[in-house]
C-alpha positions as CSV (number, residue, x, y, z in Angstrom):
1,X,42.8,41.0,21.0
2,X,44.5,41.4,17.8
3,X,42.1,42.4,14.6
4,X,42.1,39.3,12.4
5,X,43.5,36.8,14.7
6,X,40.6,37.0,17.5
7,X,38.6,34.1,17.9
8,X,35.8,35.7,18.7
9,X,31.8,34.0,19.9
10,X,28.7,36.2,19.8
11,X,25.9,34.9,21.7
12,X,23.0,36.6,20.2
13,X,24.5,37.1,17.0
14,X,22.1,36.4,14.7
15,X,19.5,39.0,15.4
16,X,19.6,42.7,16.3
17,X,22.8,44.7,17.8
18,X,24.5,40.8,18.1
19,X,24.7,40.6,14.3
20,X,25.9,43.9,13.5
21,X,28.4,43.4,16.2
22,X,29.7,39.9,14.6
23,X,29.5,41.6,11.1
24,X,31.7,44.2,12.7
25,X,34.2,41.7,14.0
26,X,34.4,39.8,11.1
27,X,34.9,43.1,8.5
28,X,37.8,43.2,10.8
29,X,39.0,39.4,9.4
30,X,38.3,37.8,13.3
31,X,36.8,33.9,13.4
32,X,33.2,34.9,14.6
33,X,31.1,32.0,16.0
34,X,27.2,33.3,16.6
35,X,25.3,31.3,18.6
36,X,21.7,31.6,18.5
37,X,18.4,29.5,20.6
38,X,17.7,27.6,17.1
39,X,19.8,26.1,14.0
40,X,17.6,27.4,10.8
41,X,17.7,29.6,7.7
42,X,18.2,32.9,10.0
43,X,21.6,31.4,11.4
44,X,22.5,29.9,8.3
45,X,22.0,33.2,6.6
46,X,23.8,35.3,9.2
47,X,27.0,32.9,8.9
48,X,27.2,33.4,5.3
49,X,27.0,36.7,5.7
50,X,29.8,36.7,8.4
51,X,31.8,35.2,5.6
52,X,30.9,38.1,3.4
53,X,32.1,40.6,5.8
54,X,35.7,39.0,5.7
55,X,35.8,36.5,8.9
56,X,38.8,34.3,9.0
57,X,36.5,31.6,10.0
58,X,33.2,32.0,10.6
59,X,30.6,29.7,12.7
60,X,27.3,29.0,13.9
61,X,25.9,27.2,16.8
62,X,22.5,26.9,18.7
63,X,21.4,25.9,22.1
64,X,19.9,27.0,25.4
65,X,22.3,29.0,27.5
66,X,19.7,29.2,30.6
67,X,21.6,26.3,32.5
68,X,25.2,25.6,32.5
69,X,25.4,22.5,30.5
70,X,23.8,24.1,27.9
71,X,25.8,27.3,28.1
72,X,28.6,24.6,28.6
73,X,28.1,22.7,25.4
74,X,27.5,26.3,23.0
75,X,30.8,27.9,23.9
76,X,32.8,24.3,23.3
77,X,31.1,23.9,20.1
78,X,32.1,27.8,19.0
79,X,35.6,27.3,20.8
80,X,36.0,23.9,18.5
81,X,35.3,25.7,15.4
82,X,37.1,28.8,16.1
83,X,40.4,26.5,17.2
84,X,39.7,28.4,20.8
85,X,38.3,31.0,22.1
86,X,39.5,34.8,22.5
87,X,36.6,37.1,23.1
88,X,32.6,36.5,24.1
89,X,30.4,38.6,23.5
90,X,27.2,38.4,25.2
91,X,24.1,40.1,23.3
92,X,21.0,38.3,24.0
93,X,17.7,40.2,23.7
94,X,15.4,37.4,25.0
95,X,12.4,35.4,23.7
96,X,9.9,38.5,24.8
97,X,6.5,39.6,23.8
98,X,4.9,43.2,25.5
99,X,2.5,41.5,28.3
100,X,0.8,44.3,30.7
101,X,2.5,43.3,34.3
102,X,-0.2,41.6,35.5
103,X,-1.0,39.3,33.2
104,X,3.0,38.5,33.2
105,X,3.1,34.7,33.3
106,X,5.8,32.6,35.7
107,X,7.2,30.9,32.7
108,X,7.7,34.2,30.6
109,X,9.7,35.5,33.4
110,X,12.0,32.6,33.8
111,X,12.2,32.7,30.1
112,X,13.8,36.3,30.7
113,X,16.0,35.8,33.6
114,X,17.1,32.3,31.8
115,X,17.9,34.0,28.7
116,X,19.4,37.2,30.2
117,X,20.9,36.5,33.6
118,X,21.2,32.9,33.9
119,X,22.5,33.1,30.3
120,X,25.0,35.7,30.4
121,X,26.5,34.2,33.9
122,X,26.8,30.8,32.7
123,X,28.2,31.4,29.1
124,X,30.6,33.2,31.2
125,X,31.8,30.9,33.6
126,X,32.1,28.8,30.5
127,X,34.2,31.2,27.8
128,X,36.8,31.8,31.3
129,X,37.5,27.8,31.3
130,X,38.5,28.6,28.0
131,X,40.4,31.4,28.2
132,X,42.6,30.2,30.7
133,X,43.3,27.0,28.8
134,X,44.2,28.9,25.9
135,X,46.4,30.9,27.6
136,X,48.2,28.5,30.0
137,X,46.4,30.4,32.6
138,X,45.9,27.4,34.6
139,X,44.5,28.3,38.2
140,X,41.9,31.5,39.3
141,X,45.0,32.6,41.8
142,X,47.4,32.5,38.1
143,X,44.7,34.4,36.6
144,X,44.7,36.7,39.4
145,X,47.8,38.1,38.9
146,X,47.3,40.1,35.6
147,X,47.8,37.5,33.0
148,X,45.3,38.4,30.2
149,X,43.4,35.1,29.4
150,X,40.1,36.7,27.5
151,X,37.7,39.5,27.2
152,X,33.8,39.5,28.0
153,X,31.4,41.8,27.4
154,X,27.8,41.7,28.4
155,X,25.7,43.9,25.9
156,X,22.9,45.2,27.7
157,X,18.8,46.9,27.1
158,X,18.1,50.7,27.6
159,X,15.4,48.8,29.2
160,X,17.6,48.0,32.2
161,X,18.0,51.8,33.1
162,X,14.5,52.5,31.7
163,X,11.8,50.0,32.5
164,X,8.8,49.6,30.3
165,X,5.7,47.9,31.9
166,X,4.8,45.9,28.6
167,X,8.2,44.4,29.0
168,X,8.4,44.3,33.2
169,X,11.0,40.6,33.0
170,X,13.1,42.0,30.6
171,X,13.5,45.4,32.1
């Protein structure tokens, strides 16, 4: 990626270590494209403020990446306002709220592993479709061979490593 021409889409951008990382990209005059669950004032805000920071371009988007047509239809929408799409960064902390284990409810752990896993691997899957149609890449066997067609990176929680029990599905 080349600072200032990076088309860049941070999923979780709006909040937290996501919007310092957009900010970050965009002081660097990247197109940033932050995606967040909601449209509203806090993703409004945050794209103004990627515009403050210098983005070439900068973007916001909202929708569920827990299944693929969701994850699908995010990273098009950032890839149509970006004119493509170089770079995803995937920085989702999740819609959580400290629960002791037991009283852990079914849906707040699929909202976790939706959010996180599910999330990350489908938003995935979707910003490599692009990549390789950027880049001419046009087959997974093409891609195989070494020609660069995008970067991803999964931000993860220091919970991962180190579990807290009021927070058992997102650790």
């Amino acid at each position: 990626m080349i600072p200032g021409r990076s088309r860049c889409l941070v999923v979780g951008g709006v909040r937290k270590l996501g919007r310092q990382i957009a900010l970050d990209l965009a002081s660097t005059g990247a197109a940033v494209c932050i995606a967040s669950r909601r449209r509203g004032k806090a993703l409004r805000a945050a794209v103004a403020d990627l515009r403050a920071a210098g983005a070439g371009t900068a973007a916001g988007t909202a929708g569920d990446v827990g299944d693929a047509d969701g994850a699908a239809r995010l990273v098009a929408e950032a890839a149509a306002a970006l004119g493509g799409l170089d770079a995803l960064v995937f920085a989702v902390s999740g819609p959580f709220a400290p629960h002791p284990p037991q009283d852990l409810s079914e849906r707040d752990w699929d909202l976790s592993l939706d959010s996180i896993a599910k999330g990350f691997f489908f938003s995935a899957c979707a910003a490599r479709e692009h990549f390789m149609a950027d880049s001419g890449v046009r087959s997974p066997e093409a891609a195989r061979t070494g020609a660069e067609a995008g970067v991803i990176i999964a931000i993860t929680d220091a919970m991962g490593l180190q579990p807290w029990s009021s927070f058992a599905a997102h650790g």
